[in-house]
Phi, psi and omega in degrees: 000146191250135164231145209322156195276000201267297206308333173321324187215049182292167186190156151056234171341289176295347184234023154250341129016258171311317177303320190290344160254000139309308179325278203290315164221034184009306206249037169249346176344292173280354199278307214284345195261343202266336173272345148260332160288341160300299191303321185258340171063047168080012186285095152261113188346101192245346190241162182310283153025271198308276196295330175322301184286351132326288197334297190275317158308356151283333197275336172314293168335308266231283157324281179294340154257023172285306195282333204270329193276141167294148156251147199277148205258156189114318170330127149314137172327131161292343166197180199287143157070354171211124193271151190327321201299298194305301183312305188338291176307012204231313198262311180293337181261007197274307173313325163274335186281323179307297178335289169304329200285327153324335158278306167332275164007269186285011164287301201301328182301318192274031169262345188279154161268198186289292172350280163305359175270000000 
């Protein structure tokens, strides 16, 4: 599968990013580096600010293309009492929140001073 020449050459932000939702949600991989090169508009963010300002507009993004997929209809509850839809909705905010919280992270590092590091 071919892929955009951005994603291709990650650096600095975006590609300790990528590793950490690699880590963390493998098959959220490509939605998430594709939803950061939007949201940063190929910038990368280096002061607390910067990255801050990321947040809700990545988790909108994010969101809204999580939200955009169809589930396929008929599945049986994933477990008694809880329907795909709801995991679904389970495993996506598990993501986001991991998403965001990973920004913070890096807003407060990049908040620090040389001192304080």
């Amino acid at each position: 599968m071919a892929k955009p020449a951005e994603l291709e050459k990650l650096t600095g932000l975006a590609s300790r990013f990528g590793a950490f939702v690699a880590e963390r949600h493998p098959f959220a991989l490509a939605d998430s580096l594709e939803v950061f090169e939007t949201v940063t508009a190929g910038r990368d963010p280096r002061d607390e600010a910067g990255i801050d300002a990321l947040r809700s507009a990545f988790r909108r993004e994010l969101t809204r293309r999580l939200q955009s997929r169809p589930l396929p209809a008929g599945l049986p509850d994933t477990t008694p009492r809880t329907s795909v839809a709801a995991r679904m909705g389970q495993a996506h905010d598990e993501l986001l929140d991991a998403c965001d919280g990973f920004l913070r992270r890096a807003a407060i590092e990049a908040s620090l001073t040389r001192e304080e590091r």
